[in-house]
C-alpha positions as CSV (number, residue, x, y, z in Angstrom):
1,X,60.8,32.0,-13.8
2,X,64.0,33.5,-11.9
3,X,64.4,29.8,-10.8
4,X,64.3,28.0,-14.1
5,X,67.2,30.7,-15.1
6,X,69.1,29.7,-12.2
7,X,69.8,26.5,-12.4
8,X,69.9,26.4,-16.2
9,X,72.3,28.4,-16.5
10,X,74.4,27.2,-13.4
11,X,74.1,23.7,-14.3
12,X,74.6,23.8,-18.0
13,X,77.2,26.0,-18.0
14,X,80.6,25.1,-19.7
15,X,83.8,27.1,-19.5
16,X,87.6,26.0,-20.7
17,X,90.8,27.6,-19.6
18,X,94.2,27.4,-21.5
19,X,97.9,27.2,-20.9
20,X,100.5,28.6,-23.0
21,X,103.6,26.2,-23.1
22,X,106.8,27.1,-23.9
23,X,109.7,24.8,-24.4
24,X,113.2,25.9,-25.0
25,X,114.0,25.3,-28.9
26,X,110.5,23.8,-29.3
27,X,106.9,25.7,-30.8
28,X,104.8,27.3,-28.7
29,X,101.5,25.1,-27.8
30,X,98.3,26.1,-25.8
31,X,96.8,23.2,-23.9
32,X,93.3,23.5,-22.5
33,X,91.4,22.3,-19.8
34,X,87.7,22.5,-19.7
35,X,85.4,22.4,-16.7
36,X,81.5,22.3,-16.0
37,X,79.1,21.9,-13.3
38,X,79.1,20.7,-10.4
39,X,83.1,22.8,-10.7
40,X,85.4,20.4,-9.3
41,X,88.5,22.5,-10.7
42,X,90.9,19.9,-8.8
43,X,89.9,17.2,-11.1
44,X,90.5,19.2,-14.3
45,X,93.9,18.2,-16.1
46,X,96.1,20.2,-18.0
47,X,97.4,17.1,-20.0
48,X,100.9,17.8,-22.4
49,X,99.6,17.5,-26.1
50,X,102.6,15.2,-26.6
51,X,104.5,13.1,-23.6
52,X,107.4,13.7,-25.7
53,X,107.7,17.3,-25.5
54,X,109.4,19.7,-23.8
55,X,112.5,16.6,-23.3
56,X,109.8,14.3,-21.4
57,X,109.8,16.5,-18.5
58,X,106.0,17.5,-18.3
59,X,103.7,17.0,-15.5
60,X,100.6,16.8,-15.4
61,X,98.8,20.5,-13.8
62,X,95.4,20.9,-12.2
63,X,93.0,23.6,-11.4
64,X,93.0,24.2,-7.8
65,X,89.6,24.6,-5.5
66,X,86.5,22.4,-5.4
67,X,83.3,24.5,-6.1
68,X,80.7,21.9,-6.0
69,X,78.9,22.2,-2.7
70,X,77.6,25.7,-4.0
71,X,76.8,25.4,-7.1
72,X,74.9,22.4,-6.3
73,X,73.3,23.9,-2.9
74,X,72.4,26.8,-5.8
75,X,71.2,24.3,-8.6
76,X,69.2,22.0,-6.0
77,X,67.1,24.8,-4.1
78,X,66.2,26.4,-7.3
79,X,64.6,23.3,-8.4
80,X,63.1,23.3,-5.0
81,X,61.8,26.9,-5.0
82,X,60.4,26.1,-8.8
83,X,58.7,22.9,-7.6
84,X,57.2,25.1,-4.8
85,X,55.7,27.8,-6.6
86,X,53.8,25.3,-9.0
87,X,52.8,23.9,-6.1
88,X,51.8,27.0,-4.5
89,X,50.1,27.8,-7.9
90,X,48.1,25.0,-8.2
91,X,46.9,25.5,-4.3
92,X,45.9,29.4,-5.2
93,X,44.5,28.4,-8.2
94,X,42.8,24.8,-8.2
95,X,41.8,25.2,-4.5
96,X,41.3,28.8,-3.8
97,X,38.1,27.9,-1.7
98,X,39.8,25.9,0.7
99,X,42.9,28.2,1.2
100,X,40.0,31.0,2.0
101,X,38.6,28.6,4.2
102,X,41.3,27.4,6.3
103,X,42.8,29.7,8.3
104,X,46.3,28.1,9.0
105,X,47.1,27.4,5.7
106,X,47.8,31.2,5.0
107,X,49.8,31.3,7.9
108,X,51.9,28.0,7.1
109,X,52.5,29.2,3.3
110,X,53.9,32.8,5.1
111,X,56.0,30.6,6.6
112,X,57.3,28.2,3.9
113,X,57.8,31.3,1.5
114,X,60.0,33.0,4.5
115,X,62.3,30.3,4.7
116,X,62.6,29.7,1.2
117,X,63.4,33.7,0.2
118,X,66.2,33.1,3.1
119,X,67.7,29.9,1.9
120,X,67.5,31.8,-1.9
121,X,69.3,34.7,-0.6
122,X,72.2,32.3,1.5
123,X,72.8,30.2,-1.4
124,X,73.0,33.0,-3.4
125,X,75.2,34.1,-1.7
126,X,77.4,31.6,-1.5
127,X,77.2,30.8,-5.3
128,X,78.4,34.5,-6.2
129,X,81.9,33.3,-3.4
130,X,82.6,30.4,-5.1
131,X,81.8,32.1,-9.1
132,X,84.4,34.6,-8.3
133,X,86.8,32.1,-6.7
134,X,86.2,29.9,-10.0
135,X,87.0,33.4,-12.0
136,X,89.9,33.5,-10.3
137,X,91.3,29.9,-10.4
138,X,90.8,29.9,-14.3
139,X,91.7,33.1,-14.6
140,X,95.2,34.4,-16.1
C-alpha cells in the first residue's frame, strides 16, 4: 500500500513557483512557472507576460537543477516493489503448498525482499536529496 502512495504522489504531483516583476514606472506583475514530475526545473521558463514590458529588456529565467533521475529511480522501484508483493501474494496465497514444499524458494524470496527493502531505503533516500533541493530551487 506504502508503494501505491509513493509513486502517486511523486508522480502526480504538481507544484508552480512565481516571480514578482518590477519595472520602473510600470505595475507590478507576478509571472509563474509551473513544474511536475519527472522535475526537470532547468526546462521550466519564467516567460515575461508581455515582450513589451519593462522597455523590451526581459529575458527569459529558468529554474535551475535537474531532479529527474530520483524521482524517477523513486517512481519506477515503487512500481517494482508493488508488482512484487502481488506477486509474492499470489505465491503465499495461490501456491502455499509448493512454497512449503520447496525448500529454496523461502530462501530465494529472503533474498529478493532484502534487496528490494535496500533499494527502497537508497532511493529513498535520494528522493528526500533531490525534494529538498527542489524546495529550495523554487523556493523564495
Amino acid at each position: 500500500i506504502f508503494s501505491i502512495f509513493a509513486f502517486a504522489t511523486c508522480g502526480g504531483f504538481q507544484g508552480e513557483t512565481t516571480l514578482l516583476v518590477s519595472c520602473k514606472g510600470v505595475v507590478n506583475e507576478t509571472v509563474t512557472a509551473g513544474f511536475a514530475y519527472p522535475f526537470r526545473l532547468n526546462t521550466v521558463v519564467f516567460s515575461a507576460p508581455d515582450p513589451k514590458r519593462c522597455g523590451g529588456t526581459w529575458t527569459d529565467v529558468y529554474l535551475v537543477g535537474n531532479f529527474s533521475s530520483s524521482a524517477q529511480f523513486f517512481v519506477s522501484l515503487a512500481v517494482l516493489v508493488f508488482l512484487y508483493c502481488i506477486a509474492a501474494l499470489v505465491v503465499y496465497v495461490g501456491y502455499k503448498h509448493v512454497y512449503q514444499q520447496n525448500s529454496k524458494f523461502p530462501l530465494t524470496d529472503l533474498a529478493i525482499t532484502v534487496i528490494t527493502a535496500f533499494l527502497w531505503l537508497v532511493s529513498t533516500f535520494a528522493w528526500a536529496k533531490a525534494l529538498a533541493d527542489i524546495k529550495m530551487s523554487t523556493g523564495a
